[in-house]
C-alpha positions as CSV (number, residue, x, y, z in Angstrom):
1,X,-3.3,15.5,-77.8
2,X,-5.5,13.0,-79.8
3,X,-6.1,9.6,-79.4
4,X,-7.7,9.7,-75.8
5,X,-10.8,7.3,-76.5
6,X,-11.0,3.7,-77.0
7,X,-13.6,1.5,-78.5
8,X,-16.3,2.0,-81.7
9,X,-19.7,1.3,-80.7
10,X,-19.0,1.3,-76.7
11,X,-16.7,4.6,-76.7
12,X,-14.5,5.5,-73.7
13,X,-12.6,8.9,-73.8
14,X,-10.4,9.8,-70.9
15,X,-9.4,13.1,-69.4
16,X,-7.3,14.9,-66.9
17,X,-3.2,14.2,-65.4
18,X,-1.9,12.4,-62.3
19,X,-1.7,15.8,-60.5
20,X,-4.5,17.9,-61.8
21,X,-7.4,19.1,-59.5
22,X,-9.4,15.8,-61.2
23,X,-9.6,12.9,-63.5
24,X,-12.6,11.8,-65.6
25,X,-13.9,9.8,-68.5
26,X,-17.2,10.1,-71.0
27,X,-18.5,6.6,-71.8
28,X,-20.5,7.2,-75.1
29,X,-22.7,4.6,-76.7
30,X,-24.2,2.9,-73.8
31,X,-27.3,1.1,-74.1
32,X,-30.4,2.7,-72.1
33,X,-32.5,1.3,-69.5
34,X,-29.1,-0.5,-67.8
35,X,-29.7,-0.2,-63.9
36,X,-26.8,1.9,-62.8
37,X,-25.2,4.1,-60.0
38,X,-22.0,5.4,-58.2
39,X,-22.2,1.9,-56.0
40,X,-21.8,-0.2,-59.3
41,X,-18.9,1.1,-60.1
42,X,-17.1,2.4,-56.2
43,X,-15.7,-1.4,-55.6
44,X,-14.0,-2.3,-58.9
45,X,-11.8,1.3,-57.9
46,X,-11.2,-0.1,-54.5
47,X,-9.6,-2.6,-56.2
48,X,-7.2,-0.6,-57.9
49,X,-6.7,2.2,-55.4
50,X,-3.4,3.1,-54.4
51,X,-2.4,3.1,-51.0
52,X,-4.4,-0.7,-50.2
53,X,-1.4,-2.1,-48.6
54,X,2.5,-1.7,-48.3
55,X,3.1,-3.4,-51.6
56,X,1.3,-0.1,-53.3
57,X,1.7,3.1,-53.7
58,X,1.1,5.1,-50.3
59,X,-0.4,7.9,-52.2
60,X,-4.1,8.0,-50.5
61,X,-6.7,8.5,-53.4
62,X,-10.3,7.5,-52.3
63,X,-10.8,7.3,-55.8
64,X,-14.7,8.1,-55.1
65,X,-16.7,8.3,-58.8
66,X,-19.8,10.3,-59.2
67,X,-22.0,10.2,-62.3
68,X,-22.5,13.4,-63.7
69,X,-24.5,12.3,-66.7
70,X,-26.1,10.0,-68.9
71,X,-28.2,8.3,-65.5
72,X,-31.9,9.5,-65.0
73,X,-33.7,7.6,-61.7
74,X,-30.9,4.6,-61.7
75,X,-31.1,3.9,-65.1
76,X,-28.9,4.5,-67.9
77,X,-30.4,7.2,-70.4
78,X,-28.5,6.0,-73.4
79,X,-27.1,9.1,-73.4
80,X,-23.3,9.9,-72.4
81,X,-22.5,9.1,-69.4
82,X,-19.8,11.6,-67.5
83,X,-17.8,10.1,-64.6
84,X,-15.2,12.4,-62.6
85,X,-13.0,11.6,-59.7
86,X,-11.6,14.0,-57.6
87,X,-7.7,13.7,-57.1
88,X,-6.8,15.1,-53.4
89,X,-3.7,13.7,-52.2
90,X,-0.8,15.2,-55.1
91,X,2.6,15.9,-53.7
92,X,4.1,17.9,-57.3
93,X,7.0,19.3,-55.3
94,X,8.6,15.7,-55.6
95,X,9.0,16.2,-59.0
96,X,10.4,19.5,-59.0
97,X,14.0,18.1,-59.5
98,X,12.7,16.3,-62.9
99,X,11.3,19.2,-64.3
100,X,14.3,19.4,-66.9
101,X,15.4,15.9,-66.3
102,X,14.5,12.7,-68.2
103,X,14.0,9.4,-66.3
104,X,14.7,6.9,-67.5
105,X,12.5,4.0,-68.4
106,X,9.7,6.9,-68.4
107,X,7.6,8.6,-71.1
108,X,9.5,12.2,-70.1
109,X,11.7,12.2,-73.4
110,X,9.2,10.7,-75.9
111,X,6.7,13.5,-74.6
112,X,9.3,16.1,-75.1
113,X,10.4,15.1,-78.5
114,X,6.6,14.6,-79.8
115,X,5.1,18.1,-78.1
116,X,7.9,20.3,-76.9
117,X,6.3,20.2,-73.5
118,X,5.2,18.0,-70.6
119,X,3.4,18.0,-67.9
120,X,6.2,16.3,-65.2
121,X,4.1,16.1,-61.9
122,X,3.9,12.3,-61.5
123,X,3.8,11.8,-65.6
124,X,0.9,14.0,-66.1
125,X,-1.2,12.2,-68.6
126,X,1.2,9.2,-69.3
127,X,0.7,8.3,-65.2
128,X,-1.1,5.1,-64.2
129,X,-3.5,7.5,-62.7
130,X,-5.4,7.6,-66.0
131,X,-6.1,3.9,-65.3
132,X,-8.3,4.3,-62.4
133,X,-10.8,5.8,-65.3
134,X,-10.7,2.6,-67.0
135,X,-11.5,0.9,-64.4
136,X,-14.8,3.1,-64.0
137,X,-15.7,3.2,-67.5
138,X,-15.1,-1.1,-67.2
139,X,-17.6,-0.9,-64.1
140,X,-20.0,0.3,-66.8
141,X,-19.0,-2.4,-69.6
142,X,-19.7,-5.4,-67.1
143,X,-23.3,-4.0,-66.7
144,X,-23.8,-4.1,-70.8
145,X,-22.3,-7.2,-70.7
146,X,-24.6,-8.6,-67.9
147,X,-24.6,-11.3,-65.4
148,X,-24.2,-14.0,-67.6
149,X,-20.5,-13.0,-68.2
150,X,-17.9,-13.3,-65.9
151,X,-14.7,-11.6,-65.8
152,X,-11.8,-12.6,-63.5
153,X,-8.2,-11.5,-63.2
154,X,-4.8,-12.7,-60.7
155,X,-1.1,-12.1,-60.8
156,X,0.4,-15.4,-61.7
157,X,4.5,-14.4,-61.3
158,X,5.8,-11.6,-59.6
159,X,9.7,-11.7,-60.7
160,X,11.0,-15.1,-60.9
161,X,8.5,-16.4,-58.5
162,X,5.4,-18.4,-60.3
163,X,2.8,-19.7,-58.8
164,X,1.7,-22.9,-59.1
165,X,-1.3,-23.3,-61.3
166,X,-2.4,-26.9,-59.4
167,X,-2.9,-24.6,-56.6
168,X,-5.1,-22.5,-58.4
169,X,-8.1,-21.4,-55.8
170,X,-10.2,-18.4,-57.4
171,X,-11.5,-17.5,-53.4
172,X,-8.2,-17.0,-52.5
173,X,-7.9,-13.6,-54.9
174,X,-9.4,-11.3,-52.6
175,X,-7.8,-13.0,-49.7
176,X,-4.0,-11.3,-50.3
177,X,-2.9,-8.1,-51.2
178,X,-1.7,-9.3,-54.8
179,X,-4.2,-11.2,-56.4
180,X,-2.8,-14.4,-55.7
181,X,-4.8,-17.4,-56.3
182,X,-1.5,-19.6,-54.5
183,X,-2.1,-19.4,-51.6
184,X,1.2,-20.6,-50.6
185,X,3.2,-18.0,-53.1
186,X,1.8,-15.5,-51.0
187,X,4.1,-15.5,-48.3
188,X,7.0,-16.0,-50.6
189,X,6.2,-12.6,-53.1
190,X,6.0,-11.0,-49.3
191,X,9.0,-11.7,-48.5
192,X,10.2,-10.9,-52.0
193,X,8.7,-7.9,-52.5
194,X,9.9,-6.3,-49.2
195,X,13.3,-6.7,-49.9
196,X,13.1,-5.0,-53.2
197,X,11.1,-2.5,-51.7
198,X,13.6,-1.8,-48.7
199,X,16.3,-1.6,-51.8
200,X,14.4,1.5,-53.7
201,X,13.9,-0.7,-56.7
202,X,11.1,-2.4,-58.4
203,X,9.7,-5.7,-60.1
204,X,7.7,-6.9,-62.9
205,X,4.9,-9.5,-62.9
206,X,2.4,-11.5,-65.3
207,X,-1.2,-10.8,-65.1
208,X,-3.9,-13.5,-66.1
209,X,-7.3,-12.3,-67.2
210,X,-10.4,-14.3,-67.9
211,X,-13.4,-14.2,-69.3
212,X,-16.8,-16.8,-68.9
213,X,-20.1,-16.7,-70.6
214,X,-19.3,-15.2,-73.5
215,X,-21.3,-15.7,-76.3
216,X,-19.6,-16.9,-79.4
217,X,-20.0,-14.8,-82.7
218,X,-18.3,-11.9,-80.6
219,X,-15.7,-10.3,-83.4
220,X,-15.0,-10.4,-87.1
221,X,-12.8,-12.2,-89.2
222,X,-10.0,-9.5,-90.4
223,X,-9.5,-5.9,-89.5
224,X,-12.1,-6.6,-86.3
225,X,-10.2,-9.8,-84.5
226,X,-11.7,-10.0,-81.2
227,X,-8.0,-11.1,-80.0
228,X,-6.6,-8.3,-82.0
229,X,-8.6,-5.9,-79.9
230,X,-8.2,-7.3,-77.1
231,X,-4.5,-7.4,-77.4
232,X,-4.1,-4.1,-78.5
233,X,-6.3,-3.1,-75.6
234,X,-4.1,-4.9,-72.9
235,X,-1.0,-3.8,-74.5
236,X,-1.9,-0.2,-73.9
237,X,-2.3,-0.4,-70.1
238,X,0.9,1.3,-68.5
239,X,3.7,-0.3,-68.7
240,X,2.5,-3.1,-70.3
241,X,5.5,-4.9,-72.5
242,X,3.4,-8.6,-73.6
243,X,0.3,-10.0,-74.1
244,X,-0.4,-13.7,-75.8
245,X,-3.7,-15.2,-75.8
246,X,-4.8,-19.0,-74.8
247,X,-1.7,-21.2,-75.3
248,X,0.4,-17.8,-76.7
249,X,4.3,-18.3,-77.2
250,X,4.0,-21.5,-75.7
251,X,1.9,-22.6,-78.8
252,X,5.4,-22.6,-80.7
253,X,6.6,-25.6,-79.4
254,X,3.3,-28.0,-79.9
255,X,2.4,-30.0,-82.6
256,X,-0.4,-29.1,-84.3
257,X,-2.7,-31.9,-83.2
258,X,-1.5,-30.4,-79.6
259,X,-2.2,-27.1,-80.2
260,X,-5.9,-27.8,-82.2
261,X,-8.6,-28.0,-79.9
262,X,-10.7,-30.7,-80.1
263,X,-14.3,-30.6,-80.3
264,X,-17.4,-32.6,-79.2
265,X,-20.9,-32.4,-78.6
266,X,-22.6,-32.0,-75.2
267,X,-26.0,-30.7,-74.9
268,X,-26.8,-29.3,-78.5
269,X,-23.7,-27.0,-78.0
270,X,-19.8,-27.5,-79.1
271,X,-17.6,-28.8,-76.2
272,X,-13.7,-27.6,-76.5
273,X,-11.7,-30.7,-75.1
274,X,-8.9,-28.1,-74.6
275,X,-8.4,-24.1,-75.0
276,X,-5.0,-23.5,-76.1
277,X,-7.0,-21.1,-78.3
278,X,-8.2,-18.9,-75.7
279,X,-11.3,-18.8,-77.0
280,X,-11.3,-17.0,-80.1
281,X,-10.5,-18.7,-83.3
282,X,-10.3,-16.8,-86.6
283,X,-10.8,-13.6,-84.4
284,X,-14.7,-14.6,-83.5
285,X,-15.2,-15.9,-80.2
286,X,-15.9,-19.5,-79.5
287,X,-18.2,-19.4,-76.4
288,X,-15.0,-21.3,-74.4
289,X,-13.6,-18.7,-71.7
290,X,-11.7,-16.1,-73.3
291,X,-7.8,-16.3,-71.9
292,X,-5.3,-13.7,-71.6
293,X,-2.1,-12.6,-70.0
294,X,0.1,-9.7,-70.2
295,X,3.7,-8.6,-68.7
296,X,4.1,-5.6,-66.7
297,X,7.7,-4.3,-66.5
298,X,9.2,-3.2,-63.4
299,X,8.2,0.5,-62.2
300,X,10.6,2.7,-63.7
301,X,10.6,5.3,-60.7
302,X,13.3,4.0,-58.6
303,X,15.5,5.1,-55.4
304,X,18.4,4.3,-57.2
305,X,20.5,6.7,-59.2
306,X,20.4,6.3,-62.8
307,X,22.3,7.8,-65.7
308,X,20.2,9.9,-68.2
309,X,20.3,13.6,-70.1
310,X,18.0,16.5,-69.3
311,X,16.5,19.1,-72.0
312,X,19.5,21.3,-72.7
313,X,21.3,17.8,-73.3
314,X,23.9,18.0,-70.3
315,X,24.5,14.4,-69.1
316,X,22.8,14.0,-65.4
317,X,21.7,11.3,-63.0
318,X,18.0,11.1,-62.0
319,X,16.5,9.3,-58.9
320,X,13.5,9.2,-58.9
321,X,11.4,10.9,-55.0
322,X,7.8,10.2,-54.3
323,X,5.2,7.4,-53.5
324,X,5.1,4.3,-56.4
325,X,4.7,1.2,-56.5
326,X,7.4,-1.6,-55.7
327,X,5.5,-4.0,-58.2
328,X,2.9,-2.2,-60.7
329,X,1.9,-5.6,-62.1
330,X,-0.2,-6.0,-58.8
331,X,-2.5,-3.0,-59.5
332,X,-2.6,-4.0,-63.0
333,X,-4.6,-6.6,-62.7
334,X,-8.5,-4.6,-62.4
335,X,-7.1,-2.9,-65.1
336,X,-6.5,-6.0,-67.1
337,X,-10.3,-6.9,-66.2
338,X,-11.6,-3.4,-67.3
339,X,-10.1,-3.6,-70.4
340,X,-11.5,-6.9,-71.5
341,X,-15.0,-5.9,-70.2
342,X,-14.3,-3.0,-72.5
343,X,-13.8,-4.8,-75.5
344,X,-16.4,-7.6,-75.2
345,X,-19.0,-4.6,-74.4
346,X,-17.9,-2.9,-77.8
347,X,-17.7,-6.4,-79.9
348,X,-21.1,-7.3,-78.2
349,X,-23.0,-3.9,-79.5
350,X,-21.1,-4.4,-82.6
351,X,-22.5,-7.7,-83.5
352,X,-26.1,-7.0,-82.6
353,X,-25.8,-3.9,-85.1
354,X,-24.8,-6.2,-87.8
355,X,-26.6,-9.4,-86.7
356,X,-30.0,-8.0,-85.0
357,X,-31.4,-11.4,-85.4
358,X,-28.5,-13.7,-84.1
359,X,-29.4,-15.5,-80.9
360,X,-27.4,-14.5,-77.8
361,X,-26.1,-18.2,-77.6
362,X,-26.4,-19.3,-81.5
363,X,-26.1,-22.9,-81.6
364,X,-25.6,-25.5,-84.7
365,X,-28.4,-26.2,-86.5
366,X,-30.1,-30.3,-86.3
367,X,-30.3,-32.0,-88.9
């Protein structure tokens, strides 16, 4: 199977299925003498772990990383670095009845079709599993990236339920299980999200991703969009189904003086009166915070029995046993903030390669 690694000059290539004895990733092209260890990267995977609360999976990964390479006395070697985490809790007889079956919704009869085999414990390499190893390799992407940027995600609608952006309250994130920064949507997605669960079905949700400090310059201006990238990178997360950047679809019903962000000067740098842009324009980034969001579709495994075909193309019904999750969209959202670290680390090593001389922060010239 080809296409397993992501990025140019910050390289990522994944390994390993949802029910294997492990999972693991190779992050190439790192720069040396970055301070790094396991601890850097353990609490962005706590963050994703299934099993946190009863809105997630109950499957109960510890998701612990260890560095096998590439890290010589804390420090980065500039060498590959090999991460590996161990999965111990698989349950594969509750997919024993899918073996032959297709469920629906799932990758099982795209796999089929494309390689004439599968691997149907949990999905195998089409499981959100795989994600956790994003997550790791974007633990090593924020170091690259440095202090200076800041990347933050939260689930902004579960279902029908949105929350209300006047509320917005970034300390109230890691307060709730689901990334909520309304605090008063909390209760209601509970309350939502229980029923659903107690039904055997699932919801969707939108994710909001953002990123501060970075450094405008950060893309190129055709076949290397920074939003291009970054869409394509978001779009590839597990059942991911949208992504729009800054103002996105809603930019189709403003005038263009509305949608145009206005500029001034304030302390020898450009000032964006507004970012319906998202902060890239022309595919370069502006320096305003980059802005994001992406839709997650409802899990596909379900308790409820659906219609589908298995191999030998006898009509069946499928329903779906073992541990998922009720909402995905609520574990999406570390991923979401791996995956931009991921391509503003690439972007970043790709413009100092082509501009070795640019300031980190260029400014306009005086006159």
């Amino acid at each position: 199977m080809s296409h397993n690694s992501f990025g140019h000059l910050f390289r990522v290539t994944t390994w390993g299925e949802s029910h294997g004895p492990a999972i693991g990733c190779v992050v190439d092209g790192c720069p040396p003498r970055i301070p790094l260890s396991e601890t850097d990267i353990q609490p962005w995977l706590d963050r994703r772990r299934p099993g946190a609360s009863r809105y997630t999976s109950q499957r109960a990964e510890p998701d612990r990383v260890r560095i096998l390479s590439g890290v010589f006395e804390g420090m980065t070697t500039g060498t590959p670095i090999a991460l590996v985490i161990e999965n111990v809790d698989q349950r594969s007889k509750d997919y024993a009845e899918i073996a032959e079956r297709f469920r629906p919704g799932h990758a099982d009869l795209t796999y089929d079709l494309k390689y004439g085999i599968r691997d149907y414990r949990g999905g195998g390499r089409a499981s959100a599993r795989e994600t956790a190893l994003r997550v790791a390799a974007g633990a090593v992407a924020r170091r690259v990236l440095g202090e200076g940027v800041r990347i933050r995600g939260a689930l902004i609608r579960i279902g029908p339920h949105e929350i209300d952006r006047a509320r917005w309250d970034w300390n109230a994130v890691e307060e709730n299980p689901f990334f909520c920064p309304d605090r008063e949507s909390v209760p209601v997605w509970e309350q939502y999200l229980t029923a659903i669960r107690k039904e055997g079905s699932s919801i969707g949700a939108i994710v909001e991703v953002l990123a501060e400090g970075v450094p405008p310059g950060l893309g190129a201006p055709v076949y290397g969009k920074l939003d291009a990238d970054l869409a394509a990178a978001l779009i590839g997360i597990n059942a991911v189904k949208g992504v729009e950047i800054g103002a996105g679809f809603a930019a189709a019903g403003l005038r263009g003086e509305e949608n145009a962000d206005e500029m001034r000067m304030a302390g020898g740098e450009v000032q964006f009166l507004t970012n319906h842009a998202g902060g890239i324009l022309g595919g370069i980034s502006t320096g305003a915070p980059i802005v994001a969001r992406f839709a997650v579709k409802p899990t596909s495994s379900v308790l409820i029995a659906q219609r589908s075909v298995d191999r030998n193309g006898r009509e069946v019904e499928v329903m779906t046993k073992g541990r998922h999750d009720p909402c995905v969209g609520i574990r999406a959202v570390p991923v979401g903030e791996a995956m931009l670290a991921l391509v503003l680390a690439d972007h970043l090593l790709r413009q100092r390669a082509q501009n070795p001389d640019a300031p980190d922060r260029p400014r306009l010239p005086r006159n």
